[in-house]
C-alpha positions as CSV (number, residue, x, y, z in Angstrom):
1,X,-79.1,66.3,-41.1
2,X,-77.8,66.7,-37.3
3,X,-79.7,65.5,-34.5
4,X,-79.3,66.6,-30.6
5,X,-80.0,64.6,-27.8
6,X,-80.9,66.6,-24.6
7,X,-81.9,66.1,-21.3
8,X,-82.1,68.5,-18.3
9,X,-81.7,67.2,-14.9
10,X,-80.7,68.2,-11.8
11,X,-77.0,67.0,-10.2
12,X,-75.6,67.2,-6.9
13,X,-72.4,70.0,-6.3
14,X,-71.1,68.2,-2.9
15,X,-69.8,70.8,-0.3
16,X,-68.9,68.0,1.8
17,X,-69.8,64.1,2.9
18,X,-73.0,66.0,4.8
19,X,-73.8,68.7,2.6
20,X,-74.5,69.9,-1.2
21,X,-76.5,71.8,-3.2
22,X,-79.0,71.2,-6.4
23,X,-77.6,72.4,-9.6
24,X,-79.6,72.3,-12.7
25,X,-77.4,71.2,-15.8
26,X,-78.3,70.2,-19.4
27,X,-76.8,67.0,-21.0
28,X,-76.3,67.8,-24.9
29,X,-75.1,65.2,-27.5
30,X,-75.0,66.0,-31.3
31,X,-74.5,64.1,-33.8
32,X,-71.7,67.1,-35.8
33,X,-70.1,66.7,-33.2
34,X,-69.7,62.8,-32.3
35,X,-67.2,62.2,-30.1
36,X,-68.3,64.7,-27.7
37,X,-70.5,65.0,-24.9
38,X,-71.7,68.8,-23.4
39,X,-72.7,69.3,-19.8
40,X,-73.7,73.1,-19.2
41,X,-74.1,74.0,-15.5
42,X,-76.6,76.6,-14.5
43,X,-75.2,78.2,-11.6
44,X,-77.2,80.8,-11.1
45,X,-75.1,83.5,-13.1
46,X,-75.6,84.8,-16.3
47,X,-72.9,82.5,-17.5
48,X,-73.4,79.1,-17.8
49,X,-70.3,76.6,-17.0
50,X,-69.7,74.8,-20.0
51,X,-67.6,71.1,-19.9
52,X,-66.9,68.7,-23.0
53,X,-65.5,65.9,-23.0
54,X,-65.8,62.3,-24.9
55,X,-68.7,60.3,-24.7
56,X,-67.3,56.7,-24.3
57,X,-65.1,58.2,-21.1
58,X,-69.0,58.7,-20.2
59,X,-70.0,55.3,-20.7
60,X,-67.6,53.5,-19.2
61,X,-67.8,55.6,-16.2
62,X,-71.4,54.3,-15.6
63,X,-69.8,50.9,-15.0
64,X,-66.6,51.0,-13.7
65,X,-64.1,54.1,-12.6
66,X,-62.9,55.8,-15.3
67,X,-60.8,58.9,-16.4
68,X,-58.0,61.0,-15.2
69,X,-56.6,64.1,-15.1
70,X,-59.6,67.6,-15.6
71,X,-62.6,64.7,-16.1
72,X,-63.0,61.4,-13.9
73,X,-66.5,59.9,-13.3
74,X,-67.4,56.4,-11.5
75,X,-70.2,55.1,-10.2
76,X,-71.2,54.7,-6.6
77,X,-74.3,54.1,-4.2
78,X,-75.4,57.1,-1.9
79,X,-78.5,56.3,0.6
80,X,-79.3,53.1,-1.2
81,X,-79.6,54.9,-5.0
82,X,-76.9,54.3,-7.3
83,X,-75.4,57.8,-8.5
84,X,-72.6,58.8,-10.9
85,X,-69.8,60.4,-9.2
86,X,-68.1,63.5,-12.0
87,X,-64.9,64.9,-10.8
88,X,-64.3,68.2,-12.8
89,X,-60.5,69.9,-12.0
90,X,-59.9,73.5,-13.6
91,X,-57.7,76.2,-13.3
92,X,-60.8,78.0,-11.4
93,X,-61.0,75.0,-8.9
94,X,-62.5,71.2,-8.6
95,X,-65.6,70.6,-8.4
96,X,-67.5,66.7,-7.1
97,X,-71.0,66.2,-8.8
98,X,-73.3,63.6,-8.4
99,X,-75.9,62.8,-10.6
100,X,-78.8,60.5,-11.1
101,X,-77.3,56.9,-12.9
102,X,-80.3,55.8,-14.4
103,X,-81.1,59.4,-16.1
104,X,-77.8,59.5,-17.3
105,X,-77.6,55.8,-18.4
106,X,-81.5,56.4,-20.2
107,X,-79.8,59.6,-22.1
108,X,-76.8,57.5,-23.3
109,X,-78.9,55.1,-24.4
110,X,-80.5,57.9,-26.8
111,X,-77.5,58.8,-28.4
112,X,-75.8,55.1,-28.7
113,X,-78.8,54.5,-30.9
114,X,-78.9,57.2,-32.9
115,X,-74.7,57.0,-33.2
116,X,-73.5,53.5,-32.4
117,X,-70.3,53.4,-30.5
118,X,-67.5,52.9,-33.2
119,X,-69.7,54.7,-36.5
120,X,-68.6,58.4,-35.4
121,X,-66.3,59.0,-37.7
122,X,-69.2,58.2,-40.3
123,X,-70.9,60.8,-39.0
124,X,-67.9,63.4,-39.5
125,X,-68.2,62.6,-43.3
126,X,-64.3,62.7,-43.5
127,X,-64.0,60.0,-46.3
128,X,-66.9,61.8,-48.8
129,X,-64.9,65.6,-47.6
130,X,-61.7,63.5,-48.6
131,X,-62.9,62.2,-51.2
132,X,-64.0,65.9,-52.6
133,X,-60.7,67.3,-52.0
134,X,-58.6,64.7,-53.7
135,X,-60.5,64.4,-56.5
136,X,-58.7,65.2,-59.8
137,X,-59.6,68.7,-61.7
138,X,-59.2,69.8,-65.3
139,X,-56.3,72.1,-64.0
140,X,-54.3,69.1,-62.4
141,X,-53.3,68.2,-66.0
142,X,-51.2,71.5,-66.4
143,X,-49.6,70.6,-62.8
144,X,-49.4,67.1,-63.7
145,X,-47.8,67.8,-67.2
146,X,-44.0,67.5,-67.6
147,X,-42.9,71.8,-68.0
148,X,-39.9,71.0,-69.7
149,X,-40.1,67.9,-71.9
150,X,-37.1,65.9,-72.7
151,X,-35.3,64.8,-75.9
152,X,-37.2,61.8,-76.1
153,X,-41.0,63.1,-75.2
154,X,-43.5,62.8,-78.2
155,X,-45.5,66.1,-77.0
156,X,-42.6,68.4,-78.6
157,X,-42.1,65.7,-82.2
158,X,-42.1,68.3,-84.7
């Protein structure tokens, strides 16, 4: 069973140190896909701006500068509230966002309890799909059985 973990809320695009603009977004963590986190900006189009990116480069971002490269988040104080700073970088252009800490920090929480940081993989069910696809079949005997016997091999005594 797969659980999703969502939470609309409303960020910050920053124009400039005086001005920005309200954008709704959706936080989305699932539980197929563990690693991941997925922030879908609504942007007033009929397509959505999708970003993914991993889930502990979220955490640690909450405490401490983080990232680098298309994703870098850190956490900062803006007219005595404490937001999360997310620097997105694409192809299409860069983008600042601030959002709300402690709505962030309470949705992380969510999904570090129902996935605790270091069981993902468990959730991926690699070592039962492993398992599955190494296990040995009636057919492996014919692969597995020597096509030209020697001399010496009892199957060919006559």
């Amino acid at each position: 069973m797969h659980t999703v973990v969502e939470r609309e809320l409303e960020l910050n695009l920053v124009l400039s140190p005086e001005r920005s603009i309200p954008v709704p977004a959706r936080l989305v963590y699932r539980t197929d896909d563990p690693y991941a986190v997925h922030i879908t900006f609504h942007i007033g189009s009929d397509n959505p701006v999708n970003w993914t990116f991993a889930r502990e480069l979220l955490v640690e971002g909450v405490f401490r500068p983080c990232g680098h490269g298309d994703v870098r988040i850190w956490p900062t104080k803006v007219g005595g509230r404490t937001v999360l700073c997310v620097a997105l970088s694409s192809p299409d252009g860069d983008a600042l966002l601030e959002a709300p800490c402690a709505a962030v920090s309470a949705w992380l929480e969510r999904t570090l309890r129902i996935v605790p940081p270091g069981t993902e993989s468990e959730q991926l069910g690699l070592d039962d799909g492993l398992a599955r696809l190494l296990a040995p079949t009636p057919a492996d005997d014919l692969w597995l059985r020597d096509p030209w016997p020697s001399d010496e091999s009892v199957d060919g005594d006559a």
